[in-house]
Backbone as a chain_set.jsonl record, in Angstrom:
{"seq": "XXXXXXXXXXXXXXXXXXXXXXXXXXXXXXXXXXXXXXXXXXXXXXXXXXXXXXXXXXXXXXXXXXXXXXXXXXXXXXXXXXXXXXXXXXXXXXXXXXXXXXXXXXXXXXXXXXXXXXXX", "coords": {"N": [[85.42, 102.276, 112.361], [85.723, 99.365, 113.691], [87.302, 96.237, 114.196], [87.201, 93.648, 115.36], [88.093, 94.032, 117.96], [91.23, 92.556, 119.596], [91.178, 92.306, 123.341], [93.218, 92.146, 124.72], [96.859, 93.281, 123.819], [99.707, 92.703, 122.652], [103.045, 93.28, 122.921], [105.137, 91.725, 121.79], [104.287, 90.452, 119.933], [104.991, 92.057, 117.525], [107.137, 91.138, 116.629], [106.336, 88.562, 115.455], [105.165, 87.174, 112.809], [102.131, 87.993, 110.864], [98.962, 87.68, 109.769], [97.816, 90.841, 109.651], [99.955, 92.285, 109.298], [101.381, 92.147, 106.876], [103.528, 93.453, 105.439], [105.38, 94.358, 107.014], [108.933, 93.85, 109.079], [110.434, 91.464, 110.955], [112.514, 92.083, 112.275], [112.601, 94.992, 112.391], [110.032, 95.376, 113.543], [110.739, 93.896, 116.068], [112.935, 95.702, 116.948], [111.204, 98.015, 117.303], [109.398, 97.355, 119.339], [110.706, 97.019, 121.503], [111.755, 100.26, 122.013], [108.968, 100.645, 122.127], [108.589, 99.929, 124.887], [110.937, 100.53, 126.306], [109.726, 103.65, 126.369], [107.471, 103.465, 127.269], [108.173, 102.363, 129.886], [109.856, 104.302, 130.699], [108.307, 106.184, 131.155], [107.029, 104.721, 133.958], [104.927, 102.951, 133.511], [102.807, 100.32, 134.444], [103.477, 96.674, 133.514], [101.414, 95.805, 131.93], [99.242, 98.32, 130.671], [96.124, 100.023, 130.007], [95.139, 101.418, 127.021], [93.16, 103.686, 126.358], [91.673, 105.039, 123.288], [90.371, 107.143, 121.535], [88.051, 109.02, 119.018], [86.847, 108.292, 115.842], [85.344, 106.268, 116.74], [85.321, 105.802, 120.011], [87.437, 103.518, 121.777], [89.011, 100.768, 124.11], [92.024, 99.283, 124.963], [93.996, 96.688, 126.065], [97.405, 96.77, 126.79], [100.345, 94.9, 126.862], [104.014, 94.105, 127.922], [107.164, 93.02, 128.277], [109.264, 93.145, 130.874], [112.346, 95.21, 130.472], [116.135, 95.187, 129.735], [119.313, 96.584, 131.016], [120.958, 96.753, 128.279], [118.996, 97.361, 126.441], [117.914, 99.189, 126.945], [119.979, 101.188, 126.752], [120.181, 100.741, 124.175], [117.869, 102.341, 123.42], [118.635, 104.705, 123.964], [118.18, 107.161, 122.681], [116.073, 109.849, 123.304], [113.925, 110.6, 121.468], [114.037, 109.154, 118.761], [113.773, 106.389, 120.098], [110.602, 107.271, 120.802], [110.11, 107.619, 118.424], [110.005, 105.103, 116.669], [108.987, 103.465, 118.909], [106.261, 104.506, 118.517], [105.683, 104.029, 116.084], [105.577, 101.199, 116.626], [103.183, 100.503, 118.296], [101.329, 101.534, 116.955], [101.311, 99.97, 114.484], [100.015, 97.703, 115.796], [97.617, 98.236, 116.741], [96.556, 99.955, 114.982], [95.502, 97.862, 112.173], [93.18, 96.7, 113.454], [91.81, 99.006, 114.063], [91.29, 100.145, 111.495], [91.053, 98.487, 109.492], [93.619, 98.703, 107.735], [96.09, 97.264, 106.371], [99.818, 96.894, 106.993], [101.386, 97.737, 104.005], [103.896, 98.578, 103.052], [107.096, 100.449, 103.826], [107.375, 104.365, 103.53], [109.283, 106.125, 101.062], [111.88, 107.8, 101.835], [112.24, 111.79, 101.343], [110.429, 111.873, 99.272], [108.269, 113.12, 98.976], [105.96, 112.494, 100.219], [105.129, 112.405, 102.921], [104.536, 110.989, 104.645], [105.093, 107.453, 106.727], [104.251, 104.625, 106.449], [102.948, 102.808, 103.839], [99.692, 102.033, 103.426], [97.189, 99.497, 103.243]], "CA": [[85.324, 100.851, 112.114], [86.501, 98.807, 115.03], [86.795, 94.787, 113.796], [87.074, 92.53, 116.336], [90.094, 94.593, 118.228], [91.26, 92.157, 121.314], [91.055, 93.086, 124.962], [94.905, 92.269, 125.072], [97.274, 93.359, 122.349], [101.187, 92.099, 123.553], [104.51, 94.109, 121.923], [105.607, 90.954, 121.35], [103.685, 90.009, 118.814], [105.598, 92.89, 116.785], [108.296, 90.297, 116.217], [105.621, 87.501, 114.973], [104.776, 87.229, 111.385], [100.743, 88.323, 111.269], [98.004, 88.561, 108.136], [97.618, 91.93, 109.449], [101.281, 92.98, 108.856], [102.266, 91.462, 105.625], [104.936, 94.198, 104.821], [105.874, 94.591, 108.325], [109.876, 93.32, 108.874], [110.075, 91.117, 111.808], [113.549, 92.594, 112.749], [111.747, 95.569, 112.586], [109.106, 94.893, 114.835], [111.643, 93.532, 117.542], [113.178, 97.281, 116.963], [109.485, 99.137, 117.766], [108.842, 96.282, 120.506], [112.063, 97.53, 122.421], [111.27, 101.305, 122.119], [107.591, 101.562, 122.961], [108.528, 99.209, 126.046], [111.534, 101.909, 126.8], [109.18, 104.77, 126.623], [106.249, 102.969, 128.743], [108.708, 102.001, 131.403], [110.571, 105.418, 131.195], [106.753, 106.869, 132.493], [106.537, 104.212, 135.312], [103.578, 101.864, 133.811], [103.795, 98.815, 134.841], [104.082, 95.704, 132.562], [100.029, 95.938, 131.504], [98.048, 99.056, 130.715], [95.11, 100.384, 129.762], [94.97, 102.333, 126.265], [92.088, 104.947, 126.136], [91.474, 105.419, 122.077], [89.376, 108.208, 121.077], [88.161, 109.062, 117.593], [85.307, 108.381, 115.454], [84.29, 105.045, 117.766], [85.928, 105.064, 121.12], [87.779, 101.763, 122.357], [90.143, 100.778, 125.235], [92.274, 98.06, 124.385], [94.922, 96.441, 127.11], [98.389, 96.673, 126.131], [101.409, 94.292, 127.432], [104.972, 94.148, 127.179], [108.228, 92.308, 129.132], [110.772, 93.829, 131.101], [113.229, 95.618, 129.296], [117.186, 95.085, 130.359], [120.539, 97.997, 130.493], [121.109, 96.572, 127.083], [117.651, 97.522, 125.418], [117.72, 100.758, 127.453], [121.208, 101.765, 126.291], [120.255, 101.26, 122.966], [117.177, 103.26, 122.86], [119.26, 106.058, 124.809], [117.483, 108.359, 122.008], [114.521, 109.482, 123.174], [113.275, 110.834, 119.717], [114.202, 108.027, 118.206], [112.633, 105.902, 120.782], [109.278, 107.705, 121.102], [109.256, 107.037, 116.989], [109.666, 103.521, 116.651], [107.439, 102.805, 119.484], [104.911, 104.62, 118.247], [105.523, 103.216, 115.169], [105.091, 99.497, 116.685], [102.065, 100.751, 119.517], [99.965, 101.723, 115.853], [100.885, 98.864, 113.795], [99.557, 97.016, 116.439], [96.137, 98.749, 116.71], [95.614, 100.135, 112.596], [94.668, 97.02, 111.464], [91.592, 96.668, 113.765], [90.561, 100.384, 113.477], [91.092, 100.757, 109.966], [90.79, 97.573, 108.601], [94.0, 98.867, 106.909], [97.298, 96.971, 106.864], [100.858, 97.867, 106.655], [101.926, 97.416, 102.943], [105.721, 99.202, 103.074], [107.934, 101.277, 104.09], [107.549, 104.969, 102.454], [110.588, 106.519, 100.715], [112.196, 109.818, 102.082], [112.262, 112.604, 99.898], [109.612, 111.623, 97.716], [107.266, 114.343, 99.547], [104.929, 111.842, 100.525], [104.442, 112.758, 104.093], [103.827, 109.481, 105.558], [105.919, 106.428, 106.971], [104.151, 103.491, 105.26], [101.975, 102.283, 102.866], [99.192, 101.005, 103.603], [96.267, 98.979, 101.805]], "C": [[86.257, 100.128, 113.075], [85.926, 97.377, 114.367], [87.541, 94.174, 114.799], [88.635, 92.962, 117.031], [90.166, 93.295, 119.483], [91.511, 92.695, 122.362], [92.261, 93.48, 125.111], [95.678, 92.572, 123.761], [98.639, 93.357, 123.435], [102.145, 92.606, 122.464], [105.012, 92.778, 121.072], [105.202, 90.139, 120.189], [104.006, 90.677, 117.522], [106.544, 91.902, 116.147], [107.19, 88.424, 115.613], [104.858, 87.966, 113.624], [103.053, 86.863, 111.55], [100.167, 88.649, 109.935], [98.172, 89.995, 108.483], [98.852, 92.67, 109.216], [102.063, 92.448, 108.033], [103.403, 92.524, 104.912], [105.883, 95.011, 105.819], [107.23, 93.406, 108.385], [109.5, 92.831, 110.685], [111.242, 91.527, 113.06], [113.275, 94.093, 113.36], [111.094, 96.172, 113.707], [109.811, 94.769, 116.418], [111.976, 95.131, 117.696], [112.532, 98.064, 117.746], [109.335, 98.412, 119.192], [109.807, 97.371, 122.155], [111.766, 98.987, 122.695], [110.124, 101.651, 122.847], [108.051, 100.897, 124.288], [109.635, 100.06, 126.929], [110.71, 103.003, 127.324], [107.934, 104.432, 127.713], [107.163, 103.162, 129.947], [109.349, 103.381, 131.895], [108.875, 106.213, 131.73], [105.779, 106.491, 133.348], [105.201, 103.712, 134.905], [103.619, 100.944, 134.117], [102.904, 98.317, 133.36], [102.495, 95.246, 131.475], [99.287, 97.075, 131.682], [97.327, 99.357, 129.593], [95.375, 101.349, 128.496], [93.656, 102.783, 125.968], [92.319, 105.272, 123.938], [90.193, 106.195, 121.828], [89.379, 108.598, 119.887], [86.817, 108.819, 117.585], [84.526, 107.574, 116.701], [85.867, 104.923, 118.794], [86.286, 103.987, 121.925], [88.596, 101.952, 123.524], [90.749, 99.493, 124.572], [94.005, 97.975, 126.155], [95.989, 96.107, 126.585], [99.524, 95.713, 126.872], [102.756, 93.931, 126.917], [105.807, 93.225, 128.245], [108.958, 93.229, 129.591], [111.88, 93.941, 130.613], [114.941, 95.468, 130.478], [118.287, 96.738, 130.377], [120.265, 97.951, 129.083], [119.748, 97.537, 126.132], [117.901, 99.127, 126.055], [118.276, 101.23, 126.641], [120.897, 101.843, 124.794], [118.97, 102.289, 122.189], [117.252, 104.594, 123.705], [118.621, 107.083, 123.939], [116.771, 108.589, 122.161], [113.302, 109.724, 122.202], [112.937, 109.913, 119.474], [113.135, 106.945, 118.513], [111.176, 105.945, 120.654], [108.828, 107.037, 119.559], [109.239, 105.725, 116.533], [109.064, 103.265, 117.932], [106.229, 103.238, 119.26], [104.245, 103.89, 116.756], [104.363, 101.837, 115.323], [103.383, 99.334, 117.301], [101.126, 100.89, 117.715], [100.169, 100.569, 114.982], [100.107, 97.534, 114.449], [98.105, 96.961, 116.734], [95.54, 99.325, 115.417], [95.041, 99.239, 112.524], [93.242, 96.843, 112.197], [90.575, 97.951, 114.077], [90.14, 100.646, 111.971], [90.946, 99.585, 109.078], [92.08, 97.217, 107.416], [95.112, 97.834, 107.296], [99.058, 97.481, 106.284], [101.198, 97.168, 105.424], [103.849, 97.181, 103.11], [106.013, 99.952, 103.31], [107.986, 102.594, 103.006], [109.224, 105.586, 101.93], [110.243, 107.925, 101.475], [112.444, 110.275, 101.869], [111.694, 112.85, 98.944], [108.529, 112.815, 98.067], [106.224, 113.436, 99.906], [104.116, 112.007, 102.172], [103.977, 111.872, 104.85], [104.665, 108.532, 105.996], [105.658, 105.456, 106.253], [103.066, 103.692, 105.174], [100.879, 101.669, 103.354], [97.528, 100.863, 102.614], [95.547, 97.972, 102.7]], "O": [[87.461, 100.374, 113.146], [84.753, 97.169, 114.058], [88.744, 94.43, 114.846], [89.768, 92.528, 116.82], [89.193, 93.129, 120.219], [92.175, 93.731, 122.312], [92.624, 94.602, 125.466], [95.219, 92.171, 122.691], [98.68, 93.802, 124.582], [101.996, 92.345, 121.27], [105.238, 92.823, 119.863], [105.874, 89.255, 119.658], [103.548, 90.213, 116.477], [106.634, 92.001, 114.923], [107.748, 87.331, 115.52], [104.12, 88.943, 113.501], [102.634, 85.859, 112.125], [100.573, 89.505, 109.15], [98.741, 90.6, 107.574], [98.687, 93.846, 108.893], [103.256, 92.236, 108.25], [104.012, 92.227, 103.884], [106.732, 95.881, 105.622], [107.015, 92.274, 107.952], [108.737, 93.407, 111.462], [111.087, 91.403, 114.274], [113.603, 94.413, 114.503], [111.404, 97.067, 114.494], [109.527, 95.315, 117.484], [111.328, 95.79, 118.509], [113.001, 98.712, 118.682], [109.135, 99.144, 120.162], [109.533, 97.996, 123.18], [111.43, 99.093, 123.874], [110.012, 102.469, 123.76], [107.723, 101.729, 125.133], [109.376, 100.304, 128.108], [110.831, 103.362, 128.495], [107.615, 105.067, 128.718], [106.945, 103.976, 130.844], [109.431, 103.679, 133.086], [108.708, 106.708, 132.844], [104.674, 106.942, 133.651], [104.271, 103.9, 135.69], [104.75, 100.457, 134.123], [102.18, 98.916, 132.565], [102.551, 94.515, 130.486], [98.609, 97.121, 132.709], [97.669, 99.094, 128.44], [95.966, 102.347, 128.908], [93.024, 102.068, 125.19], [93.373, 105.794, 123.572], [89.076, 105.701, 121.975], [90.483, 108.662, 119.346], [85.938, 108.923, 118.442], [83.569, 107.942, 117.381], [86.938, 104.355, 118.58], [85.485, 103.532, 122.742], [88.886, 103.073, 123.943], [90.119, 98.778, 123.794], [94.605, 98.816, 126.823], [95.91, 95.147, 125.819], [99.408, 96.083, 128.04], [102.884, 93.516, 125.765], [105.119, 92.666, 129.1], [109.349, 94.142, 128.865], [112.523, 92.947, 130.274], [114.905, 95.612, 131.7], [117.952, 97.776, 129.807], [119.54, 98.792, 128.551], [119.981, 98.303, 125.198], [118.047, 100.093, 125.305], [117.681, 101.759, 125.702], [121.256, 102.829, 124.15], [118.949, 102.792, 121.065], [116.325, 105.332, 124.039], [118.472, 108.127, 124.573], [115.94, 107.975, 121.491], [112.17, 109.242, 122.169], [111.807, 109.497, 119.727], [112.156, 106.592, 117.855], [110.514, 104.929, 120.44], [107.85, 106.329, 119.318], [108.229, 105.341, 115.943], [108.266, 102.365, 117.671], [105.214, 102.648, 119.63], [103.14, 103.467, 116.414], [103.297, 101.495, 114.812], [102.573, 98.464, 116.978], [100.206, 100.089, 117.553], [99.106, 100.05, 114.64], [99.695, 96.573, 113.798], [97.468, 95.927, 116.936], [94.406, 99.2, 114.956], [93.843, 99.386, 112.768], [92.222, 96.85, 111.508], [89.359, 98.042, 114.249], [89.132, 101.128, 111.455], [90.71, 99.786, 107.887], [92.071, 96.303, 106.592], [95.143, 97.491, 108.478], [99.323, 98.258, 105.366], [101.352, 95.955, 105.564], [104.634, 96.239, 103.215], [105.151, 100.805, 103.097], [108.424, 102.393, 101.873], [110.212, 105.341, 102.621], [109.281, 108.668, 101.67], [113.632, 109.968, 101.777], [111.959, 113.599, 98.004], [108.01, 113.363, 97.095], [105.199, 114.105, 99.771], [102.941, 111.796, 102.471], [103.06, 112.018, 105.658], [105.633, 108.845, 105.303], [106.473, 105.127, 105.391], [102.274, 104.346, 105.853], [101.125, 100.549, 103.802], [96.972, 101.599, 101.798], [94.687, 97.229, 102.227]]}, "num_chains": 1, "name": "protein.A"}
């Protein structure tokens, strides 16, 4: 189920309060924004590319972000870390128009649930 994904989807919109992320923090967001834009730039894309999505119904969707400073670097010096809040932000950004689903909340850890968040 692909609903009306747009051509362009912008990081920055991680930090903008959105129907499709009503339990999405906007502090958050800035967080994920900073990361995936670390991990893009740490594998030399430039400042607009191309995401390839494969699955039931294959899409492309065009991704864009800002130039990141020392500061933002330095603080996503983790690259774990990093890789998981941007992937975080890179899917809350594209779920809602594959799945129709959106992010509820944040799951607990420990509960055995096996998932990051909620969604509905």
């Amino acid at each position: 189920m692909i609903n009306n994904i747009p051509e362009l989807l912008q990081l920055d919109d991680l930090c903008r309060s959105k129907p499709e992320r009503p339990g999405w923090s906007l502090t958050f967001g800035a967080t994920c924004r900073d990361a995936a834009a670390v991990c893009l730039d740490d594998q030399n894309h430039p400042f607009r590319v191309n995401l390839q999505i494969n699955g039931i119904q294959d899409t492309e969707v065009e991704l864009q972000w800002n130039p990141i400073n020392d500061t933002i670097r330095r603080f996503n010096a983790d690259q774990e870390v990093a890789t998981e809040y941007g992937a975080y932000g890179i899917a809350a950004l594209i779920m809602p128009y594959l799945t129709g689903l959106t992010v509820i909340e944040r799951s607990i850890k420990g509960k055995n649930f096996g998932f990051d968040f909620w969604l509905g």
